[in-house]
N, CA, C, O and CB atoms as a CASP TS submission, in Angstrom:
PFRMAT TS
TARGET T0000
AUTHOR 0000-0000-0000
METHOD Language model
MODEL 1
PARENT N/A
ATOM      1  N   UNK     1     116.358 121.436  96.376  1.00  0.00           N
ATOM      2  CA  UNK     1     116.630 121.013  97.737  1.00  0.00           C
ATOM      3  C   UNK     1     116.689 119.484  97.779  1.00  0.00           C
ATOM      4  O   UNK     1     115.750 118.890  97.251  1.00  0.00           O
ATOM      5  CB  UNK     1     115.550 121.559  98.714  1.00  0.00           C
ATOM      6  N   UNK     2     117.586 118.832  98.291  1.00  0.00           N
ATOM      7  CA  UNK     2     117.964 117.538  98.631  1.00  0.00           C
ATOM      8  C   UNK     2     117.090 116.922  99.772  1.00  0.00           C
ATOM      9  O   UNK     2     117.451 116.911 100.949  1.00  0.00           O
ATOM     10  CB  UNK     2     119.390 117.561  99.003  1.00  0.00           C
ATOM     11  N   UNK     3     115.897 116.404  99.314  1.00  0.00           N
ATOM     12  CA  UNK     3     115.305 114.832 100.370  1.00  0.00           C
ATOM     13  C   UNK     3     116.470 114.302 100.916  1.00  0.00           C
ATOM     14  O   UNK     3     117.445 113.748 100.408  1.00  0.00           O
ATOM     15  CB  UNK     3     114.513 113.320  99.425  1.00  0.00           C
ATOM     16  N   UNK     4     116.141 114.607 102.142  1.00  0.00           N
ATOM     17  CA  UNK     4     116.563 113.428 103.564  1.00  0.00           C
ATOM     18  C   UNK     4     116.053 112.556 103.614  1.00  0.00           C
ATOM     19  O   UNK     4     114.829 112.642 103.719  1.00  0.00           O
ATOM     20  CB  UNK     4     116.389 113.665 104.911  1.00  0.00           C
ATOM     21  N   UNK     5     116.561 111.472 103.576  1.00  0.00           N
ATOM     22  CA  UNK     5     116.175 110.010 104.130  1.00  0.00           C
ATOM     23  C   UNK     5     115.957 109.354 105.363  1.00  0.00           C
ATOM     24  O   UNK     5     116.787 109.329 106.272  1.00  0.00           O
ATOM     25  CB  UNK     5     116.912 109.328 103.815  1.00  0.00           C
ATOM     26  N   UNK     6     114.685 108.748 105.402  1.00  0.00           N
ATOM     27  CA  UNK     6     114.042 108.966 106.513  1.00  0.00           C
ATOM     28  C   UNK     6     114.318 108.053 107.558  1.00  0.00           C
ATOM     29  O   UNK     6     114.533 106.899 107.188  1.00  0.00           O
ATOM     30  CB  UNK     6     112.804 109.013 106.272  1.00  0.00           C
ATOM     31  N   UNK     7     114.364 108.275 108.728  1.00  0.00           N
ATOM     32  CA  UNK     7     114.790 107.328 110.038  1.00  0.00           C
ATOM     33  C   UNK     7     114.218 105.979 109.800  1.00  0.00           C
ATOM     34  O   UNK     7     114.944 104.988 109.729  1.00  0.00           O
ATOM     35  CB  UNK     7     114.179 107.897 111.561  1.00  0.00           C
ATOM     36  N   UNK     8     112.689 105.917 109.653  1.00  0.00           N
ATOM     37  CA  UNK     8     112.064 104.813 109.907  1.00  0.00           C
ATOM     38  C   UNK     8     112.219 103.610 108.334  1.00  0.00           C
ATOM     39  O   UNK     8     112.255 103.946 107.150  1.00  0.00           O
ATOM     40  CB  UNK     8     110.435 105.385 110.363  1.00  0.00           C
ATOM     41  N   UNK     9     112.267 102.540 108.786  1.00  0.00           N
ATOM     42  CA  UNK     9     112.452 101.590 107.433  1.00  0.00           C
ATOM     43  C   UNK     9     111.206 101.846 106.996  1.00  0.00           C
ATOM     44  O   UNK     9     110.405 102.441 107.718  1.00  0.00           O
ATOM     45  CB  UNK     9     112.787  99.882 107.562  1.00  0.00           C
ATOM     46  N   UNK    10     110.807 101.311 105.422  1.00  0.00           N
ATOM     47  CA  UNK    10     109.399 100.983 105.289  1.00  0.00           C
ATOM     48  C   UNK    10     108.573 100.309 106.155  1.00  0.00           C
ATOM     49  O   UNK    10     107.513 100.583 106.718  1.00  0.00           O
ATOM     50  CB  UNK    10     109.263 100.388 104.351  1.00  0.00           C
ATOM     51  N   UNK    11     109.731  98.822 106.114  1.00  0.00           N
ATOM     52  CA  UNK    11     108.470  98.045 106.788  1.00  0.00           C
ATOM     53  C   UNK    11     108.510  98.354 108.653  1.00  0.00           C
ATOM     54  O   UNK    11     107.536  97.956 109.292  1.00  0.00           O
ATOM     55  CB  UNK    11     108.698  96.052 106.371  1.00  0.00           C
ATOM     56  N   UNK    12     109.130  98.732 109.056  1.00  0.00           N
ATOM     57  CA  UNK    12     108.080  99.261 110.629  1.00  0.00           C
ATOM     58  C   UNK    12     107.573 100.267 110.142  1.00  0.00           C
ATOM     59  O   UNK    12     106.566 100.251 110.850  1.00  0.00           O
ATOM     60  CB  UNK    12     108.829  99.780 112.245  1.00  0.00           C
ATOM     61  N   UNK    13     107.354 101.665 109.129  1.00  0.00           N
ATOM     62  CA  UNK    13     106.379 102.025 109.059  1.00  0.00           C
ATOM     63  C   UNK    13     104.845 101.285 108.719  1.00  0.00           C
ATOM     64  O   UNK    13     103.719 101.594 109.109  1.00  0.00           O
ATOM     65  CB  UNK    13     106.756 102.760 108.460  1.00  0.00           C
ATOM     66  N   UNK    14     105.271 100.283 107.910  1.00  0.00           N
ATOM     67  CA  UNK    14     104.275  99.516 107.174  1.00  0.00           C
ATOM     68  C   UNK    14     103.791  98.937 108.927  1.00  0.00           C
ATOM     69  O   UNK    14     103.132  99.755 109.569  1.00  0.00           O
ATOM     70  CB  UNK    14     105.003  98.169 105.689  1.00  0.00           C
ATOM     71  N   UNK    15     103.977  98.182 109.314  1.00  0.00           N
ATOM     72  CA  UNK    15     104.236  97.502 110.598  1.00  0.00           C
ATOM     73  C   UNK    15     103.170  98.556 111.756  1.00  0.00           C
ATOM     74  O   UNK    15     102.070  98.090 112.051  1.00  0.00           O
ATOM     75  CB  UNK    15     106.207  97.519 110.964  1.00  0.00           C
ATOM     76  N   UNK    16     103.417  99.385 112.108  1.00  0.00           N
ATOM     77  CA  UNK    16     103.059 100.543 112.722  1.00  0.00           C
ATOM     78  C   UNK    16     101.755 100.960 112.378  1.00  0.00           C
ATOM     79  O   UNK    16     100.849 101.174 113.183  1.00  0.00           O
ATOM     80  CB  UNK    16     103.942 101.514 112.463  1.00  0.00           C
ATOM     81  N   UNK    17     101.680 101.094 110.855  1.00  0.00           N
ATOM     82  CA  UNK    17     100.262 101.549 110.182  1.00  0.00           C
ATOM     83  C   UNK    17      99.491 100.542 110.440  1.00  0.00           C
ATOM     84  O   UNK    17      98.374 100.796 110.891  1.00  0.00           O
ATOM     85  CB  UNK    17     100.200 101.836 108.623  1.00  0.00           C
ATOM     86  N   UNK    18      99.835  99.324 110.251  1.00  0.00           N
ATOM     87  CA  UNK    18      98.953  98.335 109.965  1.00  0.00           C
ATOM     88  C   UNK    18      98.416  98.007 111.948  1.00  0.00           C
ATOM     89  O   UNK    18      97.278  97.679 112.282  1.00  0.00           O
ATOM     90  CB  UNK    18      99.940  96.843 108.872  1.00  0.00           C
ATOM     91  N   UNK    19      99.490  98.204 112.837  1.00  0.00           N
ATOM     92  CA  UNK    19      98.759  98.278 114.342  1.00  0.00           C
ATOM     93  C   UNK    19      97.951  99.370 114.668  1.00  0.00           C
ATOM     94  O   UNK    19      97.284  99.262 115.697  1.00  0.00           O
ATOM     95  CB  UNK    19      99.725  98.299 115.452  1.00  0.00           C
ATOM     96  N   UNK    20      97.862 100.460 113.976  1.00  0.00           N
ATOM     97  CA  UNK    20      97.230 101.769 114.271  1.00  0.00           C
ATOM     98  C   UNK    20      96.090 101.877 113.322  1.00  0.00           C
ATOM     99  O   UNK    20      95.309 102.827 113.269  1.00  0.00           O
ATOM    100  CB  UNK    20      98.229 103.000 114.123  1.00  0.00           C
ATOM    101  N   UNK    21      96.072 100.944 112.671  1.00  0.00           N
ATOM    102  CA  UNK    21      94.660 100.967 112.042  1.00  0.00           C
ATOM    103  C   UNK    21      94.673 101.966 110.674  1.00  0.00           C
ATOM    104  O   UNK    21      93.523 102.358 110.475  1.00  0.00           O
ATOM    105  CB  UNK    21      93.504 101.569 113.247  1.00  0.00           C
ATOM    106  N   UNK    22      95.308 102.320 110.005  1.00  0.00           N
ATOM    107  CA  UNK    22      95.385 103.190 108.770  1.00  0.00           C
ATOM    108  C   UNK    22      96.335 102.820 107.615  1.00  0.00           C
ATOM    109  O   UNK    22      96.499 103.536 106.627  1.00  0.00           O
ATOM    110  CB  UNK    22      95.768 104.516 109.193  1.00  0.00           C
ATOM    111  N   UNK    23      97.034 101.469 107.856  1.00  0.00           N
ATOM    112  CA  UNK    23      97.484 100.864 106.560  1.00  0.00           C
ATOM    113  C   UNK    23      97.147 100.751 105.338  1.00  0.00           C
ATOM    114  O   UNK    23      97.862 100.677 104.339  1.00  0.00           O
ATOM    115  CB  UNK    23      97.577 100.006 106.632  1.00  0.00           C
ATOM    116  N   UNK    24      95.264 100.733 105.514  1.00  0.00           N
ATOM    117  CA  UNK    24      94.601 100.497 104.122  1.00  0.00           C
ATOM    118  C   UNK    24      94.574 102.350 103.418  1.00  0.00           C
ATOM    119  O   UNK    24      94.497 102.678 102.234  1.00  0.00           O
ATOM    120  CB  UNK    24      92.638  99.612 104.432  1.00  0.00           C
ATOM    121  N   UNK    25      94.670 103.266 104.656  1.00  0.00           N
ATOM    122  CA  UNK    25      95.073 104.413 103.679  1.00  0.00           C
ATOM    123  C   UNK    25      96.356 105.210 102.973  1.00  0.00           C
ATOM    124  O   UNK    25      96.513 106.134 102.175  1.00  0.00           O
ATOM    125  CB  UNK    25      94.627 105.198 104.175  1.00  0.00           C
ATOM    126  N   UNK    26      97.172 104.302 103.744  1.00  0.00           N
ATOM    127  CA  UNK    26      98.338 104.165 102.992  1.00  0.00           C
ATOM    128  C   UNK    26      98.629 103.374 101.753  1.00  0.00           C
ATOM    129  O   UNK    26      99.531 103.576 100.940  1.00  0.00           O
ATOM    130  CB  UNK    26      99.091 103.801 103.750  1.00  0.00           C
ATOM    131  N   UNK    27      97.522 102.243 101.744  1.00  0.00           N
ATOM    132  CA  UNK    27      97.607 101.372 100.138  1.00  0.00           C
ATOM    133  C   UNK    27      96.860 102.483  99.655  1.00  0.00           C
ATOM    134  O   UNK    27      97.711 103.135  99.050  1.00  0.00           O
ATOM    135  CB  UNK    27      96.774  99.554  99.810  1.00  0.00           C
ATOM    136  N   UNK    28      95.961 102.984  99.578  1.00  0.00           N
ATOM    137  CA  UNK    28      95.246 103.536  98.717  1.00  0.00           C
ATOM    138  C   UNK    28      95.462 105.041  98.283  1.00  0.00           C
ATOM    139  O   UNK    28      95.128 105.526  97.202  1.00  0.00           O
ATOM    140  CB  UNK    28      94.107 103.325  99.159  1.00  0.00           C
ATOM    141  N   UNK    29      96.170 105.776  99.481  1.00  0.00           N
ATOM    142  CA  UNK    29      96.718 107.227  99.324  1.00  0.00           C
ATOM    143  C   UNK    29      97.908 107.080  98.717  1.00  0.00           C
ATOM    144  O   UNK    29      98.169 107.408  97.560  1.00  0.00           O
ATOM    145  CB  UNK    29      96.911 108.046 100.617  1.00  0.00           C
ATOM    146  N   UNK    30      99.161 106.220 100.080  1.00  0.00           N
ATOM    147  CA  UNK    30     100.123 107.215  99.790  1.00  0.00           C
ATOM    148  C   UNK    30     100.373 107.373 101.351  1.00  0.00           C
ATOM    149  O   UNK    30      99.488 107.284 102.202  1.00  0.00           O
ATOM    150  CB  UNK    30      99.601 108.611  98.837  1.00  0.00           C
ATOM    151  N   UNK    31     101.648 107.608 101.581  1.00  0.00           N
ATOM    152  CA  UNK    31     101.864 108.164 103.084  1.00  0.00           C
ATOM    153  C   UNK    31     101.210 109.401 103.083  1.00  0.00           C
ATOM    154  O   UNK    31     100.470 109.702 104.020  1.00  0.00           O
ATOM    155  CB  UNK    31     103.422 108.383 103.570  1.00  0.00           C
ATOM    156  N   UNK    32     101.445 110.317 101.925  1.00  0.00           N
ATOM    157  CA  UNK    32     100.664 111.436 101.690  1.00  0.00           C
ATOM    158  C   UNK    32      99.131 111.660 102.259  1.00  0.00           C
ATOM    159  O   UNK    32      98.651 112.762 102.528  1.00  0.00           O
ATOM    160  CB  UNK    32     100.648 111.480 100.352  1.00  0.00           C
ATOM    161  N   UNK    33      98.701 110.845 102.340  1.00  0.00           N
ATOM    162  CA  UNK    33      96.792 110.679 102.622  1.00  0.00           C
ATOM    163  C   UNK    33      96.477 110.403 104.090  1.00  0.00           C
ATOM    164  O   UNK    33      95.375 110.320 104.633  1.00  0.00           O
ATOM    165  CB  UNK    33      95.974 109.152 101.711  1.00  0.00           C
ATOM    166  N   UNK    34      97.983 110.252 104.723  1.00  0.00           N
ATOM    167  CA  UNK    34      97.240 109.816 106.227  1.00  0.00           C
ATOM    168  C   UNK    34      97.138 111.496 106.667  1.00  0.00           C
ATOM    169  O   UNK    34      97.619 112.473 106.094  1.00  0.00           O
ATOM    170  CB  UNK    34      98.457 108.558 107.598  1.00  0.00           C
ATOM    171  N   UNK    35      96.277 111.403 107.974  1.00  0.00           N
ATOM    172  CA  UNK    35      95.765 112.448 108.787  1.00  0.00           C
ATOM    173  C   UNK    35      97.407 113.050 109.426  1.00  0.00           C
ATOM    174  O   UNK    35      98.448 112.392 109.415  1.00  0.00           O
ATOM    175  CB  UNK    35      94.483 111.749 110.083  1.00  0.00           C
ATOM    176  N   UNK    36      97.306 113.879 109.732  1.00  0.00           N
ATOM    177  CA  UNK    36      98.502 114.785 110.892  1.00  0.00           C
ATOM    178  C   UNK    36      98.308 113.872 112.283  1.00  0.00           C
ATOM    179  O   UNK    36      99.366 113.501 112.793  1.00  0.00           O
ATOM    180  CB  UNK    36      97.934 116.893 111.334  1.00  0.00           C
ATOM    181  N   UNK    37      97.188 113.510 112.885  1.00  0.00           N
ATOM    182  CA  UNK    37      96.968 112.718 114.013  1.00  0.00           C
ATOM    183  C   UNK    37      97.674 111.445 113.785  1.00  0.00           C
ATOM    184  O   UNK    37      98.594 111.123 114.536  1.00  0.00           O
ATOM    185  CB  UNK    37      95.519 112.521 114.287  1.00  0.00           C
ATOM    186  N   UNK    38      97.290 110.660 112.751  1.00  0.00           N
ATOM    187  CA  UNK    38      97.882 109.282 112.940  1.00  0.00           C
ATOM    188  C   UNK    38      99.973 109.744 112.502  1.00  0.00           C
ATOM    189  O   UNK    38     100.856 109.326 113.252  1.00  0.00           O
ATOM    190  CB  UNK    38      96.787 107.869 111.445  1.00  0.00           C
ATOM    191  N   UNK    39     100.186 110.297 111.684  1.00  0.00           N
ATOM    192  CA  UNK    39     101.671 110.254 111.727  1.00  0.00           C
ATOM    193  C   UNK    39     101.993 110.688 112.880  1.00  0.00           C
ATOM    194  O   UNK    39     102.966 110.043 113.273  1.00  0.00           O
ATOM    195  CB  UNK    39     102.380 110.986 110.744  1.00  0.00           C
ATOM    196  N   UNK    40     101.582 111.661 113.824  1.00  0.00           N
ATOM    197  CA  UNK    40     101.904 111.861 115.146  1.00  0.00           C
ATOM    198  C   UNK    40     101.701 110.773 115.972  1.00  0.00           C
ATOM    199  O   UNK    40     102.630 110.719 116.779  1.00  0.00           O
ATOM    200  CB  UNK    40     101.264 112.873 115.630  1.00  0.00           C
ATOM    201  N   UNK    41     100.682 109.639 116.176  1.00  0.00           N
ATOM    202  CA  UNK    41     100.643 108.351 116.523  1.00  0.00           C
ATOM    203  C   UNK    41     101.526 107.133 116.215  1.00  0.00           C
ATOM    204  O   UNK    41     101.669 106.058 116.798  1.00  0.00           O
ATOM    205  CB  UNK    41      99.665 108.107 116.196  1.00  0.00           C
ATOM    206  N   UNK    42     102.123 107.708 114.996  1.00  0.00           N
ATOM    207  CA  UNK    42     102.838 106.759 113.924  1.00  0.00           C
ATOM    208  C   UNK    42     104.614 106.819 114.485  1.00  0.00           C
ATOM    209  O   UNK    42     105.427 105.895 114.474  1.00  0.00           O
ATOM    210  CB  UNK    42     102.556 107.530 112.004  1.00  0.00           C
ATOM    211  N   UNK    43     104.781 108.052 114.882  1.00  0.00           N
ATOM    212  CA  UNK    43     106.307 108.291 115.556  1.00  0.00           C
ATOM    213  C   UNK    43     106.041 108.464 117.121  1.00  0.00           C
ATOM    214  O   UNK    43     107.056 108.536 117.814  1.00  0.00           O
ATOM    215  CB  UNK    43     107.167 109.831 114.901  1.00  0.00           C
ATOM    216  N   UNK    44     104.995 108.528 117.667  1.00  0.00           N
ATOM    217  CA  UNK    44     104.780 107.891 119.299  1.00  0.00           C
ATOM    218  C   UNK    44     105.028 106.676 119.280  1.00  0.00           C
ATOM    219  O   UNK    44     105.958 106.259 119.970  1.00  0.00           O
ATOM    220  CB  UNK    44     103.362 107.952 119.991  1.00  0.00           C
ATOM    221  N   UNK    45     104.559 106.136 118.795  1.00  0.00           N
ATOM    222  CA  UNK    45     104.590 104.536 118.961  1.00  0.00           C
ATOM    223  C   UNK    45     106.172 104.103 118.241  1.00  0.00           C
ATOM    224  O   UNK    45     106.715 103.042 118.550  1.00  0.00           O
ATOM    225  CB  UNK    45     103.038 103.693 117.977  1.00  0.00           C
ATOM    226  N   UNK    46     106.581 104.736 117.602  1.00  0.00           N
ATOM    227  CA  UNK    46     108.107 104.012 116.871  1.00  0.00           C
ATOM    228  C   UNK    46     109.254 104.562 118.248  1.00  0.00           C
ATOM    229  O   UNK    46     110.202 103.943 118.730  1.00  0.00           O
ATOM    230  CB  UNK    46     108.701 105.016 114.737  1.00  0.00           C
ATOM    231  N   UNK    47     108.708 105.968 118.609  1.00  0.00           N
ATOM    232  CA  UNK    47     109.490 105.980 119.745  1.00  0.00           C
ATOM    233  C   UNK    47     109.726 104.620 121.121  1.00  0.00           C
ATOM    234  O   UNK    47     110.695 103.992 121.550  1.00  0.00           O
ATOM    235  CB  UNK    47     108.898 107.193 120.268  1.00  0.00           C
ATOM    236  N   UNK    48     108.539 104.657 121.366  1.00  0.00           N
ATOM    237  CA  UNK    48     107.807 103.383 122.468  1.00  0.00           C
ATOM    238  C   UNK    48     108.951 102.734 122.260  1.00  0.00           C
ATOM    239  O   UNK    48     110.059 102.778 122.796  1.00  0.00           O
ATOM    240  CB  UNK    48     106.201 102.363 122.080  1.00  0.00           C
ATOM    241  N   UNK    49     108.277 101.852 120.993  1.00  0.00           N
ATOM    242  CA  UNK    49     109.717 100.598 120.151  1.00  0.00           C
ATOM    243  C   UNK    49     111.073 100.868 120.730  1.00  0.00           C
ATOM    244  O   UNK    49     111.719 100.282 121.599  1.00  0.00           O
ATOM    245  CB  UNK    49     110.093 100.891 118.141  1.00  0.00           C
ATOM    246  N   UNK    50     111.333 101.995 119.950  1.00  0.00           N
ATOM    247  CA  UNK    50     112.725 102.436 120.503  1.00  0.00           C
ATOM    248  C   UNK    50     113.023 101.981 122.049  1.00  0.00           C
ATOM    249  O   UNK    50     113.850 101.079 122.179  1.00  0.00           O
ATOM    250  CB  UNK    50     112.811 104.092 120.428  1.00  0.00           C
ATOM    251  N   UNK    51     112.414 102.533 123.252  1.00  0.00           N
ATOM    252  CA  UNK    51     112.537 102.930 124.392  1.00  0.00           C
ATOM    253  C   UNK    51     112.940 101.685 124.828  1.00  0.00           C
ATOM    254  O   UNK    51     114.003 101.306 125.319  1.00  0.00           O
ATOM    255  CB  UNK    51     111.460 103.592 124.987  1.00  0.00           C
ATOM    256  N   UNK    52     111.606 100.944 124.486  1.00  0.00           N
ATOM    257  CA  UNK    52     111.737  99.117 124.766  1.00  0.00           C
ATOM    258  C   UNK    52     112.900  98.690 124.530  1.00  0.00           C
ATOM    259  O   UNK    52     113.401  98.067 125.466  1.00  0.00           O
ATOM    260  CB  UNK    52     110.863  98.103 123.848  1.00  0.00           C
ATOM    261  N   UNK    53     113.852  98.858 123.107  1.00  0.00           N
ATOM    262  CA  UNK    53     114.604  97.983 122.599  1.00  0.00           C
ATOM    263  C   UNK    53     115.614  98.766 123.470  1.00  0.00           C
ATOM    264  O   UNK    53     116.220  97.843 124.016  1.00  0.00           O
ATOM    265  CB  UNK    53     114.697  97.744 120.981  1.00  0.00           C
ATOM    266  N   UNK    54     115.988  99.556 123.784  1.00  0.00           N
ATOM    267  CA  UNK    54     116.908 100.231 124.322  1.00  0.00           C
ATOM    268  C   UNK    54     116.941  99.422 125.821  1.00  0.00           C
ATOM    269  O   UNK    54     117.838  98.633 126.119  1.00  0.00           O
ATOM    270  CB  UNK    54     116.569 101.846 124.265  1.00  0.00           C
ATOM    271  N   UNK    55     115.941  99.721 126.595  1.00  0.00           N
ATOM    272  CA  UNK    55     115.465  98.740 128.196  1.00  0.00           C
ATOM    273  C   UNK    55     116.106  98.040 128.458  1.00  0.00           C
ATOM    274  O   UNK    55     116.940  97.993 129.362  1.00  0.00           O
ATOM    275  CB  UNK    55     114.345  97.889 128.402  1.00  0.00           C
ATOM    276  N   UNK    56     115.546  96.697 126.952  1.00  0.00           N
ATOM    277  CA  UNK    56     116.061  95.263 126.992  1.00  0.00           C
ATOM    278  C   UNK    56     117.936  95.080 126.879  1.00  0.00           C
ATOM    279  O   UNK    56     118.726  94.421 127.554  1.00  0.00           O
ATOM    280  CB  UNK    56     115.240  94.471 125.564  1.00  0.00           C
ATOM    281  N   UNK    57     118.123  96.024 125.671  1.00  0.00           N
ATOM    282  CA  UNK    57     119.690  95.840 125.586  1.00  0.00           C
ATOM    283  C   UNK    57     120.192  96.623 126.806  1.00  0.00           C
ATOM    284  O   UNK    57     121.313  96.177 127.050  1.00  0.00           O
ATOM    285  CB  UNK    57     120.401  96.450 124.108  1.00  0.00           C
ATOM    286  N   UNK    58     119.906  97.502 127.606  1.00  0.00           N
ATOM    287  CA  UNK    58     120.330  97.648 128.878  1.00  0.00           C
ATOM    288  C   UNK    58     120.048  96.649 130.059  1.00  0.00           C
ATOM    289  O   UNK    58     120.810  96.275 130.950  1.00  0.00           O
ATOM    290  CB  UNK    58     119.884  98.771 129.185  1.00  0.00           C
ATOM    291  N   UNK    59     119.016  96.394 129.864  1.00  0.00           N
ATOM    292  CA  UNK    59     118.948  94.999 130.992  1.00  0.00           C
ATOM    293  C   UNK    59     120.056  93.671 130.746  1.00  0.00           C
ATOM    294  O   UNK    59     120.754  93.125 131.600  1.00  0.00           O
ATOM    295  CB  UNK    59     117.236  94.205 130.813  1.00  0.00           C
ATOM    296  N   UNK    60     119.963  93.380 129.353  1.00  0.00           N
ATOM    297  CA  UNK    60     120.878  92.021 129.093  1.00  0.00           C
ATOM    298  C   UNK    60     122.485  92.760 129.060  1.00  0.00           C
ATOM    299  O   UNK    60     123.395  91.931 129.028  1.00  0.00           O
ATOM    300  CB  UNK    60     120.391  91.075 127.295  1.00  0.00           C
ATOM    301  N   UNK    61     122.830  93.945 129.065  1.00  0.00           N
ATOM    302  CA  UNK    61     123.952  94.294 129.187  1.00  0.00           C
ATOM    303  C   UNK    61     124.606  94.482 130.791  1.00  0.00           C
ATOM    304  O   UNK    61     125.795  94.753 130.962  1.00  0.00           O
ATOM    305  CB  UNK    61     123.923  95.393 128.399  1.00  0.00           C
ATOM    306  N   UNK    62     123.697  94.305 131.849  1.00  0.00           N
ATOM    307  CA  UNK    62     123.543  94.531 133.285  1.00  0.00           C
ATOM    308  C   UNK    62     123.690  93.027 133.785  1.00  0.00           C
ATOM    309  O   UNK    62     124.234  92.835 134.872  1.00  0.00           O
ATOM    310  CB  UNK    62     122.051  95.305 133.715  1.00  0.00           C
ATOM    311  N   UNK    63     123.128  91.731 132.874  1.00  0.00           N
ATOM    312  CA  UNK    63     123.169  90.848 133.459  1.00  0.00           C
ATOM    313  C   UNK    63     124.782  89.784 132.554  1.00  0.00           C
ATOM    314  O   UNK    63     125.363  88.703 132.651  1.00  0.00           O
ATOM    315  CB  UNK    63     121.492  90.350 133.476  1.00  0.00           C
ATOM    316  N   UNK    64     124.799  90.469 132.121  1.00  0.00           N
ATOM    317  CA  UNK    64     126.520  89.995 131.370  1.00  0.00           C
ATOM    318  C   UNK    64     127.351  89.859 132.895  1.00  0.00           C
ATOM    319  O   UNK    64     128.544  89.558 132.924  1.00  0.00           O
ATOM    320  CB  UNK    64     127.530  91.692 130.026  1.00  0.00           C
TER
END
């Protein structure tokens, strides 16, 4: 079976871990080693990002 490649870059995952407090178990695991809770925290919050960046380029596209 063929790995899909994943939405998020490294570094906003890296980025993300390191605001959510579980970066150091990602140096030491492995994405493999984080909890089911924090990757569910980990794509809440990349969504957020998203939502924001989306907002802003709709707001500055409103004031064109």
């Amino acid at each position: 079976m063929a790995r899909r490649g994943g939405v998020m870059s490294s570094r906003l995952k890296e980025e993300i871990a390191k605001e959510l407090g579980f970066y150091d178990v990602v140096q030491r695991e492995g994405w493999g080693g984080i909890r089911a809770r924090d990757a569910g925290n980990m794509v809440k919050r990349a969504i957020e990002l998203a939502e924001q960046s989306l907002a802003q380029q709709a707001n500055q596209n409103s004031n064109q």
